[in-house]
C-alpha positions as CSV (number, residue, x, y, z in Angstrom):
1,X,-5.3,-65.8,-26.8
2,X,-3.8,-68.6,-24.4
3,X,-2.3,-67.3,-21.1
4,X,-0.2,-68.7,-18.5
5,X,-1.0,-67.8,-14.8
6,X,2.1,-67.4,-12.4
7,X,1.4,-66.7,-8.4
8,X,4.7,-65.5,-7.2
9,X,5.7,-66.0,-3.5
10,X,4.1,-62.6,-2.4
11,X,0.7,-64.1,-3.4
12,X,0.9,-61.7,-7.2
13,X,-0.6,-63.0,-9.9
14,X,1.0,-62.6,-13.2
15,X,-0.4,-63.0,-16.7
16,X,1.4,-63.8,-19.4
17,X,0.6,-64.4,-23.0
18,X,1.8,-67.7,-24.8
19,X,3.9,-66.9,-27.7
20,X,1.8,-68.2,-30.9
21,X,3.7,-70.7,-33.3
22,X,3.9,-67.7,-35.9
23,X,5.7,-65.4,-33.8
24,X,8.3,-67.9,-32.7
25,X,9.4,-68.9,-35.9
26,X,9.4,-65.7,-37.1
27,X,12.3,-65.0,-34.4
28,X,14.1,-67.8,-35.6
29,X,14.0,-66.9,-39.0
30,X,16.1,-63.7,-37.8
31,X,18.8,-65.6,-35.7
32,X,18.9,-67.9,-38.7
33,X,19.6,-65.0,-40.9
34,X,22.2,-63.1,-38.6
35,X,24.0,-66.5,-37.6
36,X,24.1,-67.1,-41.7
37,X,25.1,-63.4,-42.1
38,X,28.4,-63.7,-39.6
39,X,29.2,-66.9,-41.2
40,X,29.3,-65.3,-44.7
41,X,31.1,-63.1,-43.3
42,X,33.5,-64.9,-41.7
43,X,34.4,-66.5,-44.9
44,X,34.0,-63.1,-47.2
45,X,36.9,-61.9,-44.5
46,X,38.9,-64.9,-45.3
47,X,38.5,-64.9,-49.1
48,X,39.9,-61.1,-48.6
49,X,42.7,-61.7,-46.5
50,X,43.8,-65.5,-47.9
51,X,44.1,-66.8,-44.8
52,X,44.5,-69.9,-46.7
53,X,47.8,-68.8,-48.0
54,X,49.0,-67.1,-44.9
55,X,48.1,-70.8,-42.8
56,X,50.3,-72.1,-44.7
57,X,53.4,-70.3,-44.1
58,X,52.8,-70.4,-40.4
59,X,54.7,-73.1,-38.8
60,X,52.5,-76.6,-37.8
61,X,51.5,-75.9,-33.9
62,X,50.5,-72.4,-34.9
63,X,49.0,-72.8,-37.7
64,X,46.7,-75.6,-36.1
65,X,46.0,-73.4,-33.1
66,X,44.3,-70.9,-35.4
67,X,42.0,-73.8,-37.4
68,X,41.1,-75.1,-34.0
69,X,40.0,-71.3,-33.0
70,X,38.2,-71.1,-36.2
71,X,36.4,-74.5,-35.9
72,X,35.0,-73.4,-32.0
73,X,33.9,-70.0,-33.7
74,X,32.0,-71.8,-36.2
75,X,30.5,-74.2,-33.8
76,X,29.4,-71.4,-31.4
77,X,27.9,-69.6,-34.1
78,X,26.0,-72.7,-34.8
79,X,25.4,-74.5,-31.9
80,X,26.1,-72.0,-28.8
81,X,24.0,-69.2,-30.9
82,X,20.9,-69.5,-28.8
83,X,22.4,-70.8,-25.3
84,X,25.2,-68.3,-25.0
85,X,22.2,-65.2,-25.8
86,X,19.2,-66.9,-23.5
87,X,21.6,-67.0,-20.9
88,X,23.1,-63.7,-20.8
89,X,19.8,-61.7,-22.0
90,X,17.7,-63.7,-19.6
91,X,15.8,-66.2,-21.8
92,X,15.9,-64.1,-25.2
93,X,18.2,-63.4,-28.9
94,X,18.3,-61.0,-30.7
95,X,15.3,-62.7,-32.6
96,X,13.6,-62.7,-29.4
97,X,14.1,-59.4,-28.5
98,X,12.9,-58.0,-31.3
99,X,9.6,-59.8,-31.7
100,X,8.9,-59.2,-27.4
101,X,8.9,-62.7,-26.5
102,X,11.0,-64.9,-24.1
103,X,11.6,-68.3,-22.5
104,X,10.3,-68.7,-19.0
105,X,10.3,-70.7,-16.6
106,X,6.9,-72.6,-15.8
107,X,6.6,-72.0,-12.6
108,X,8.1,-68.6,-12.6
109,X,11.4,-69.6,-11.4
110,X,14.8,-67.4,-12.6
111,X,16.1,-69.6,-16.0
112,X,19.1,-70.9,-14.7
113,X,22.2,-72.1,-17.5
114,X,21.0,-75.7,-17.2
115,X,17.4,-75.2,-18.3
116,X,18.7,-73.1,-21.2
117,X,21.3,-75.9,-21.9
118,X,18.4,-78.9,-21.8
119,X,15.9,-76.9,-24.5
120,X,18.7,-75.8,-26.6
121,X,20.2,-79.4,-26.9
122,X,16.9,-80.9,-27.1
123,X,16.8,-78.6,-30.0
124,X,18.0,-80.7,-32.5
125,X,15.1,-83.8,-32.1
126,X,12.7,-81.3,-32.8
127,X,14.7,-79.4,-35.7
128,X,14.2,-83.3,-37.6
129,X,12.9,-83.5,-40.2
130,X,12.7,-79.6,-41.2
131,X,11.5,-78.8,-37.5
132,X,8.2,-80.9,-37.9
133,X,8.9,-82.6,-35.0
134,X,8.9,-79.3,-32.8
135,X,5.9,-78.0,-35.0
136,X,3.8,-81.3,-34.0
137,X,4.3,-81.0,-30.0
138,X,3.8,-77.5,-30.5
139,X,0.3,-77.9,-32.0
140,X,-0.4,-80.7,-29.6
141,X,-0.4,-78.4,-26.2
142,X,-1.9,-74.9,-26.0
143,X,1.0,-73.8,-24.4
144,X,2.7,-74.3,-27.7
145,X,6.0,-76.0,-25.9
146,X,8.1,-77.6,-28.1
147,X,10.1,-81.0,-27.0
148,X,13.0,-79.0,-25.1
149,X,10.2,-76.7,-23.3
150,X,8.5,-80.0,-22.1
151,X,12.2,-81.5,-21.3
152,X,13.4,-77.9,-19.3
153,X,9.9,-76.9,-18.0
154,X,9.9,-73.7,-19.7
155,X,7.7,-71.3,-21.5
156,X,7.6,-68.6,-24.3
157,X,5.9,-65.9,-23.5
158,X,5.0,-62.5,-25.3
159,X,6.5,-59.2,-23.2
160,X,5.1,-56.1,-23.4
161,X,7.4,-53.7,-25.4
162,X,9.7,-51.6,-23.0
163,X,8.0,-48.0,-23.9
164,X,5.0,-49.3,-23.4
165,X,5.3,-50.9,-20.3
166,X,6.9,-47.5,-19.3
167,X,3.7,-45.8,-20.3
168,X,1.6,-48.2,-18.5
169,X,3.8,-48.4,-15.2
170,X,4.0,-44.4,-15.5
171,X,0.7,-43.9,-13.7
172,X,0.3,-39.8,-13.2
173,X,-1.4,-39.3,-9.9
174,X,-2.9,-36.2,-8.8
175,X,-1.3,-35.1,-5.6
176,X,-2.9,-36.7,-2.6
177,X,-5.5,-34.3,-1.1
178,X,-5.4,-35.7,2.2
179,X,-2.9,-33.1,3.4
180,X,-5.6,-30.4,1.9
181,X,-8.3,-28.5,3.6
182,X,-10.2,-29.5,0.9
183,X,-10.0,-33.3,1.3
184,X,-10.3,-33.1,5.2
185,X,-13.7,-32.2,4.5
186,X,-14.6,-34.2,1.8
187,X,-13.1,-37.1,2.0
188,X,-11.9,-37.7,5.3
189,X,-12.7,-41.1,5.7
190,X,-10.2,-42.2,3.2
191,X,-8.3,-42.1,6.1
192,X,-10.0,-44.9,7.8
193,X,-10.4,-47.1,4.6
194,X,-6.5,-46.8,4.1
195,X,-5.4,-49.4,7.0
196,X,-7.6,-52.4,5.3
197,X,-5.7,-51.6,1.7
198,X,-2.9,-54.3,0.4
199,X,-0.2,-54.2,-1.6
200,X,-2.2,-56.4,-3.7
201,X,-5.6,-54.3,-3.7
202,X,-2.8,-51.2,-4.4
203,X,-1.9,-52.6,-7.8
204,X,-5.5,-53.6,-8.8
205,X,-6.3,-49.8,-7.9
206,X,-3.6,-48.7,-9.9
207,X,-3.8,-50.9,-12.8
208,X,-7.6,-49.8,-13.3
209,X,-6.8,-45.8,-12.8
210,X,-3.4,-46.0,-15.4
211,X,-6.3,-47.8,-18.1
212,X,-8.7,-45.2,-17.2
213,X,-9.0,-43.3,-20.8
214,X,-9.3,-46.7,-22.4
215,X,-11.7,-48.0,-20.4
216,X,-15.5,-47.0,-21.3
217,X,-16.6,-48.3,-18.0
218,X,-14.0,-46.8,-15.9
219,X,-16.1,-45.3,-13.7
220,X,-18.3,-48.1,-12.3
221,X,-15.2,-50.5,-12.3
222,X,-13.5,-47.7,-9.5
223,X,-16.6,-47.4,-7.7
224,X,-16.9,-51.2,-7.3
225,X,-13.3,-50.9,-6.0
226,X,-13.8,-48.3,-3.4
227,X,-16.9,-50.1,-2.0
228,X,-15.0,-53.2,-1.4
229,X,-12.5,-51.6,0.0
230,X,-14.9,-49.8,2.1
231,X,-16.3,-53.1,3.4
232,X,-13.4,-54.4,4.4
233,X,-12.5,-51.1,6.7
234,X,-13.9,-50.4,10.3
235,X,-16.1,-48.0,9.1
236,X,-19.2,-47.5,11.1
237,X,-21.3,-46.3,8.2
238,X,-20.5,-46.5,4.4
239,X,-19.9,-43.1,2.9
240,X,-22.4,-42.2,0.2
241,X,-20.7,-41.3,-3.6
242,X,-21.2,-40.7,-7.1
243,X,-20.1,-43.0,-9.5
244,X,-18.7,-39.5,-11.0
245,X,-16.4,-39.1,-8.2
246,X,-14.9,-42.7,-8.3
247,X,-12.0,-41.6,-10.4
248,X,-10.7,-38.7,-7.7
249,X,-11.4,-41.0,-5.1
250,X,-9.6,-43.8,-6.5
251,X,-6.5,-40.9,-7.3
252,X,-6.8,-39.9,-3.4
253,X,-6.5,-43.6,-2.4
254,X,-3.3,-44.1,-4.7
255,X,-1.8,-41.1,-3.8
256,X,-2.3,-41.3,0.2
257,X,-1.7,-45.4,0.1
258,X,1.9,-44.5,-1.9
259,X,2.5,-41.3,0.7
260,X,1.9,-43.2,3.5
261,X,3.8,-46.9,2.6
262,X,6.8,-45.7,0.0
């Protein structure tokens, strides 16, 4: 699996998967078929109505206005098909969509109208002969850009679907125990430890706890965590702990880092 690493502004790095060859031709396919499927219909429409005969009882000027309007229909569908959708769904069609990829920008910039413009027209070099032209380029770089990617600096990547992205970004926290009797006991130096966490260790934390059931070595991954974290603190003396308690520790962290910063 090829992967593109992007380090936004704030110092996050992102991880994307490339979009394989398979995948993107596969999305294609299915704007291929619905732009076909509106031009049949389009026609089918016409047949029905005979908008042949009615054209041409409509006076001259009139009657040209409405077979201009019907050749820029037909050349949008064609032509403005996949500009007009990557720029209004942010780098995806309906093929797209459905298959969970999109068109990035390399260097993790917003896509602006112009880069969608420069792939799109570039489009048509790599469509000749029978798209081997894009298919070559694309097997050429691991990235899997085709001629208008390399012209427009831009990417496909694969997204994770939107439920599951909710499911992953849903992390269900135990309430923090700091504010418990309990916790003032036990854990009380979580306190101490909390000053030394980032925003960037805070994701890491909670990207390891919302994998926790899927991850056999959960445990000794959190308690790696929490002694790094520990390290970095003021803490006179590092406090002693079970690999067994890593996961409420880790929970306690979250909960007091997100109680204390949101």
């Amino acid at each position: 699996m090829d992967t593109h690493q992007i380090v936004t502004p704030e110092n996050v790095e992102l991880n994307y998967e490339i979009a394989g060859i398979g995948s993107r031709f596969l999305a294609l396919l299915i704007d291929n078929l619905i732009q076909g499927f509106t031009f049949f219909a389009i026609v089918l429409a016409a047949i029905v109505f005979e908008v042949e005969k009615t054209l041409q009882t409509i006076p001259g000027v009139t009657r040209g206005i409405i077979t201009s309007a019907l050749i820029v229909m037909a050349v949008i569908i064609t032509f403005g098909y996949h500009i007009i959708l990557e720029t209004m769904m942010n780098g995806q069609t309906i093929g797209k969509m459905i298959l969970h990829i999109r068109v990035r920008k390399e260097q993790g910039n917003r896509l602006t109208f112009w880069d969608v413009l420069l792939r799109n027209f570039i489009r048509f070099i790599d469509m000749s002969p029978f798209y081997i032209t894009g298919l070559i380029v694309m097997f050429m770089n691991k990235k899997a850009k085709r001629l208008g990617d390399l012209a427009a600096g831009t990417i496909v990547i694969r997204e994770i679907p939107r439920k599951q992205l909710e499911q992953f970004l849903t992390v269900k926290v135990p309430e923090p125990m700091a504010y418990q009797e309990s916790f003032t006991v036990k854990n009380s130096w979580i306190q101490s430890v909390l000053t030394s966490i980032t925003q960037k260790d805070y994701f890491l934390m909670k990207n390891i706890y919302s994998r926790r059931s899927e991850l056999s070595n959960f445990n000794d991954l959190a308690a790696g965590i929490i002694q790094k974290l520990i390290a970095k603190s003021s803490l006179p003396e590092r406090p002693a702990f079970y690999p067994s308690e890593a996961e409420e520790i880790l929970a306690e962290m979250i909960g007091l880092y997100e109680k204390t910063y949101s």
